[in-house]
C-alpha positions in Angstrom: 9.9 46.4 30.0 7.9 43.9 27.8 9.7 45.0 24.8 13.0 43.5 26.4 11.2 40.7 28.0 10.3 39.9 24.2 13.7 40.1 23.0 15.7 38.2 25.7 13.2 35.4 25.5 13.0 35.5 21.3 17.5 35.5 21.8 17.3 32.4 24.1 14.4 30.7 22.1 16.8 31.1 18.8 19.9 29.8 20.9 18.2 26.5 22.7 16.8 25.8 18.9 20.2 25.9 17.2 21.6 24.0 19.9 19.6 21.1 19.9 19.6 20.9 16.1 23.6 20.9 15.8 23.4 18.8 18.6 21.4 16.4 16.5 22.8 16.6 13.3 25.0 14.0 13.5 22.5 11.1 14.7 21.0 9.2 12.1 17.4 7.4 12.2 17.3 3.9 13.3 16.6 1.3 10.7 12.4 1.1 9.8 12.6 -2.5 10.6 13.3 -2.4 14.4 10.4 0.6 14.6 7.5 -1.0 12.7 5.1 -3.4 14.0 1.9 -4.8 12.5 1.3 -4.3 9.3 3.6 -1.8 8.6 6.1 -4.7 9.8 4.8 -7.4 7.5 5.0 -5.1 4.3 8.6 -4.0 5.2 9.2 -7.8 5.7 7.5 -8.5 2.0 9.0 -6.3 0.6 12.6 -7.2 2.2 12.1 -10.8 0.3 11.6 -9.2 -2.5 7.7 -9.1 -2.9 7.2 -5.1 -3.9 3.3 -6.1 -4.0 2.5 -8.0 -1.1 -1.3 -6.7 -1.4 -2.0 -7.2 -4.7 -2.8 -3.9 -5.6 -1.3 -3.3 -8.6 -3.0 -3.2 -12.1 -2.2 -6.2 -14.1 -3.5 -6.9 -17.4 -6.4 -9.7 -18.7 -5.5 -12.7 -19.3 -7.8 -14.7 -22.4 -10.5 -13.8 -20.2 -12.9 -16.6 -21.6 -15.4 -19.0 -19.7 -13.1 -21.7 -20.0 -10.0 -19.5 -19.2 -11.1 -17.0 -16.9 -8.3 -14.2 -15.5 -7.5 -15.4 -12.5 -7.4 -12.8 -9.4 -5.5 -13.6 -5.9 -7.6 -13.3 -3.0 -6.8 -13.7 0.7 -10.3 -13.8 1.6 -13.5 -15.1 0.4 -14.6 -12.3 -1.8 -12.7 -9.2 -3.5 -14.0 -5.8 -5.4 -12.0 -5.3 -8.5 -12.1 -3.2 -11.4 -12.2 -3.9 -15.4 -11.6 -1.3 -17.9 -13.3 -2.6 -20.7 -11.9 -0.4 -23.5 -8.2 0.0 -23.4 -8.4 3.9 -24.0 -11.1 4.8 -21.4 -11.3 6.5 -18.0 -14.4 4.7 -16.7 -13.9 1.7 -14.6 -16.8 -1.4 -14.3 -16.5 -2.2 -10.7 -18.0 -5.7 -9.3 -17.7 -8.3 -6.5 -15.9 -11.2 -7.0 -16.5 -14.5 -5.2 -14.4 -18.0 -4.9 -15.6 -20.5 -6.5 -17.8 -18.3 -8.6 -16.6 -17.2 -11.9 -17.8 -13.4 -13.1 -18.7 -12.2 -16.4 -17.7 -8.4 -17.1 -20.4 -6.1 -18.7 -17.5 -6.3 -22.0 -17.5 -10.0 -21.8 -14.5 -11.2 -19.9 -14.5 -13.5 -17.4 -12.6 -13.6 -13.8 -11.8 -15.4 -11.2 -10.7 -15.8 -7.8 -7.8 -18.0 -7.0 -7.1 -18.3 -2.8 -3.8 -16.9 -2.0 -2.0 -17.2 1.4 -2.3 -14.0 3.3 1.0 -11.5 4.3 1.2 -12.7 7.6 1.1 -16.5 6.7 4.6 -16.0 5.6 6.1 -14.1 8.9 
């Protein structure tokens, strides 16, 4: 008795799955856009205007990196961790604060700073 208990129930569970994935099949997923909020919103929005690094999280090279011509380093907020690697061919990174207004010497001697930038959702 449990032996065909099993199997009609495993014949019906196979059945009801291919049904509602044929049945499916033909739907497609709404657009991102209309789903997202927050955030996730305000990137897809970025990115839609053509900004594919609305956070600024990409690496980007040194500038001159003098005192007088520091590399500069967008910020949203008041102060910002960022990395230098100070030989070109090495897999150790010199992590330090950065702080507006105050420029910051690397242990390999280049300078940075931190320039304001308008945050993501000042331009929704």
């Amino acid at each position: 008795m449990a032996a065909l208990c099993g199997r009609v129930l495993s014949v019906t569970a196979g059945r009801n799955g291919l049904y509602s994935s044929i049945r499916c099949a033909n739907q497609m997923m709404e657009d991102p856009m209309e789903h997202a909020t927050g955030l996730e919103k305000r990137e897809l929005l970025a990115k839609a205007a053509a900004n594919d690094n609305p956070f600024d999280m990409k690496i980007f090279k040194r500038g001159p990196g003098t005192k007088d011509c520091p590399t500069v380093v967008p910020s949203a907020f008041e102060a910002r961790i960022i990395g230098c690697i100070c030989v070109e061919d090495s897999s150790s990174v010199a992590w330090m604060w950065l702080k507006q207004g105050e420029p910051k010497r690397c242990g390999c001697g280049y300078w940075f700073k931190l320039e304001p930038k308008n945050p993501v959702y000042k331009f929704f």
